[in-house]
N, C-alpha and C positions, 0 to 999 in steps of 0.2 A: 538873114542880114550878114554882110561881111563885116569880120571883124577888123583886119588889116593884122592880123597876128600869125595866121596861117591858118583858123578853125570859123567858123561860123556860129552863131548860135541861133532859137535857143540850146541851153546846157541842161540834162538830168545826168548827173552823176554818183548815181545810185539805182542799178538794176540787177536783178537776178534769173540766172536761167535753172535747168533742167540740173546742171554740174553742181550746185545748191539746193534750195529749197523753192525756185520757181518751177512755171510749169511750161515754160518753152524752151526749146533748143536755142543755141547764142544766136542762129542767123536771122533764126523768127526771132526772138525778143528784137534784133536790129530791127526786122524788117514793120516791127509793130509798132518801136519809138518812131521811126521815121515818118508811119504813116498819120502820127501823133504832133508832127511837124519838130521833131526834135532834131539838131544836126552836130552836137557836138555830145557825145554820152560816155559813161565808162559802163564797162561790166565788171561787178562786184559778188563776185559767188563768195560763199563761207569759206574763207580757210584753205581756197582752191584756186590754182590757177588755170586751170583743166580747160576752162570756156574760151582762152584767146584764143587759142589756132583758128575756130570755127569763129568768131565775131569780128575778128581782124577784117578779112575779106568782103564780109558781107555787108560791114559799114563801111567799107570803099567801096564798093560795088555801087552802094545808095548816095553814094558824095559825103559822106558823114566823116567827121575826125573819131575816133575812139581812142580813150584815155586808158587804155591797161590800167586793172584795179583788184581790188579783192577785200573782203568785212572779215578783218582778221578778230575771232573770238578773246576775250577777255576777262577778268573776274576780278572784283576790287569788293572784298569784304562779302554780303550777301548777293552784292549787284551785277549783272551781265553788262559788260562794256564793250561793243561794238565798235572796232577802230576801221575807217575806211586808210586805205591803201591805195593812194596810184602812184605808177610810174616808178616802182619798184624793179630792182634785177630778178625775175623770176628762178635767176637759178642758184642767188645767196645760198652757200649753204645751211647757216644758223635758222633763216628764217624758213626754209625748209624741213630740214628736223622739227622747230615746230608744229609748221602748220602737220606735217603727219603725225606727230606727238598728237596734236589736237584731235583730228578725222578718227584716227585711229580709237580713240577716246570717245569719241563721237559714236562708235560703232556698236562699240562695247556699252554704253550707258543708252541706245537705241534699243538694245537687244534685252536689256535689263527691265527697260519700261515695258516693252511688248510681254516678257515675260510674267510682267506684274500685272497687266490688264490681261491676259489670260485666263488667269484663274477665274474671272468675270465677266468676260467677254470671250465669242468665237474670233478668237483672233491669232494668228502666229505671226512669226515672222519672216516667214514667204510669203504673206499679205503682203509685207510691209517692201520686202524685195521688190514685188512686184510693181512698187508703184515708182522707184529709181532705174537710175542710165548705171549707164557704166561708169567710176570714176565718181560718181557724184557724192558729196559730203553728206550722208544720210543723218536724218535729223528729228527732231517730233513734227515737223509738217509730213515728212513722207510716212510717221503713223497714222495723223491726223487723214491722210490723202486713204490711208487704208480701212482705217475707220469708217470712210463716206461710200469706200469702195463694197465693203462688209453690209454696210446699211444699218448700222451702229448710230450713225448721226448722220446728218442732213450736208452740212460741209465742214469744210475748214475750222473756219471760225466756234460754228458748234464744239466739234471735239476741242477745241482750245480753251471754253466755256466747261465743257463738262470733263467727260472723261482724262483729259489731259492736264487739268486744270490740276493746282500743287494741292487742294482740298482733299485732291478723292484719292490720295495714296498710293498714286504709281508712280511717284515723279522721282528721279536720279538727277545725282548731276552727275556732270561729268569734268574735265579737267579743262584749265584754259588759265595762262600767264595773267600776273597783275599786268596793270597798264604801264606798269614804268618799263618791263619786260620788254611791253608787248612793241612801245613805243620807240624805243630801243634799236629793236628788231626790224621797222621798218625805215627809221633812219639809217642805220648801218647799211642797209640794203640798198641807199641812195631814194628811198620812196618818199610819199608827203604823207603823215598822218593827219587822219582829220576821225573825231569822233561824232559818228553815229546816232541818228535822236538821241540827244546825251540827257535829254530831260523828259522824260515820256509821264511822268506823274507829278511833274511840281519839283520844287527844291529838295523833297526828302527822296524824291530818286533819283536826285541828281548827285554824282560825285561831290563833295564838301568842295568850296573853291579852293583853299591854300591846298588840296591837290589834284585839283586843276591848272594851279599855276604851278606844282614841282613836273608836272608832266609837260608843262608847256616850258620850262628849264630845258629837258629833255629834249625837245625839237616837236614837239605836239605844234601843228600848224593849223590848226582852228577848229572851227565847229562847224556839224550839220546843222544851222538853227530852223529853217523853212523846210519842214518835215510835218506831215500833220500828227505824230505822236507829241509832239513837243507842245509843253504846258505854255499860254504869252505871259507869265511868271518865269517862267523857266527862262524862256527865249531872251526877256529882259535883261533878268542878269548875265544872260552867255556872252546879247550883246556890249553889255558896261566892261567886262572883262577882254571882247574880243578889241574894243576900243583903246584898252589901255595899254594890250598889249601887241595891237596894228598884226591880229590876226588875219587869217583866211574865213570866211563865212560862206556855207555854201545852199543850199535849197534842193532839196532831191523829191523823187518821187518816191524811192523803193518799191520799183517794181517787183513784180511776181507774176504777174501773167493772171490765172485764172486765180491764183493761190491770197490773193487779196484782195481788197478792193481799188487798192493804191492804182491810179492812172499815167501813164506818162507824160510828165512835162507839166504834171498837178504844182510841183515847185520846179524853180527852176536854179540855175545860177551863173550871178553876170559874167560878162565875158571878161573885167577886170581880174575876177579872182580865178578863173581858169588857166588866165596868162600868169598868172603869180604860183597857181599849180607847179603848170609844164615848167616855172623858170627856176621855180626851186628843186624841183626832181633832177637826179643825175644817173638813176638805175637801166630806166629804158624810156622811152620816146614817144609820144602818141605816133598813131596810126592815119596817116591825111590820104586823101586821093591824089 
């Protein structure tokens, strides 16, 4: 359907490739939303900008707009907070140092975990190499991917269950800006912040509201609420808040390719709030035919 905006929908604005913790290259992932019947998408690797070169082309190629994006990493108290990012300047400095602040953090707390299932498991971490590209944000799916590869566990999800799980004693953290940082960082960069199934267990794992709304002071521009991690407790109050504060609300899939179950174009999001995207972004541009 045309939208008369310049993009088409439907919108998933939430995918990952191979440069993250998905399991396809950026052109497949295009060439797989598309055959999903998706025409308007971003790509969202962890922490990485690594995947536009290759996604750019290959969603023109298919008639599709691509929205430059990225799941920049976050920490607020115990909680992992997922901030999506589109339409940012990819070559910000600040937000650059970050995100290698981050990967690089990333690397080192990969390397720790492998170390710690070793001692109980045949495992190294040229397993774990083995299962990344070049460039890519290595992470606990590419041990989990090593794990299934070992014959340790069955898949994914398995090792997420067992061996990887924070019970059985190999888990690290690693390093990642609060939100107010985080959110900071992709405003200054001219990008739109939108956080991430922000409610994946209910209200106690959702950020406390009064800072959801100092974040949303900040220039926080709404929420992923149509995400199947998202509790419809959760979703409710994201929505009374996104209401009062005439946010962005958006519906994704978060793809992965083999790496989840998640499908493309399972949510989606309307073409009103895409246009409210693109019009608040001043970093960089979607990508049209």
């Amino acid at each position: 359907m045309t939208s008369g905006r310049g993009f088409h929908g439907p919108a998933d604005l939430h995918l990952h490739s191979t440069y993250s913790d998905g399991t396809e290259p950026p052109a497949d992932v295009m060439r797989s939303v598309h055959s999903a019947g998706l025409r308007t998408v971003a790509l969202t690797d962890h922490d990485t900008t690594a995947g536009w070169a290759e996604a750019a082309p290959a969603a023109v190629s298919l008639g599709m707009t691509l929205l430059p994006g990225m799941e920049l990493s976050a920490q607020h108290g115990w909680r992992s907070v997922h901030l999506l990012a589109y339409l940012f300047d990819p070559e910000d400095a600040a937000l650059l140092a970050e995100t290698t602040r981050i990967r690089e953090d990333r690397m080192g707390r990969a390397e720790r975990i492998v170390a710690n299932i070793g001692r109980d498991y045949d495992l190294t971490w040229d397993d774990v190499l083995a299962q990344t590209t070049a460039d890519a944000t290595v992470g606990r799916p590419h041990i989990a991917d090593a794990l299934v590869a070992r014959g340790i566990v069955a898949d994914r999800s398995a090792a997420f269950a067992t061996v990887l799980h924070p019970r059985q004693g190999y888990y690290e953290s690693h390093y990642a800006p609060d939100p107010v940082t985080a959110v900071d960082l992709v405003v200054a960069a001219g990008g739109v912040p939108i956080i991430a199934h922000p409610t994946p267990a209910g209200r106690d794992r959702m950020m406390p509201v009064p800072v959801l709304e100092e974040l949303i002071a900040h220039g926080l521009a709404g929420f992923e609420i149509d995400h199947r991690e998202n509790t419809e407790a959760g979703k409710k109050v994201l929505r009374d808040l996104a209401r009062r504060h005439d946010l962005i609300v958006t519906g994704s899939s978060d793809y992965h390719g083999a790496g989840k179950p998640n499908r493309p174009g399972e949510n989606t999001t309307s073409e009103e709030m895409v246009a409210r995207i693109i019009e608040r972004a001043h970093g960089s541009a979607p990508v049209s035919p």
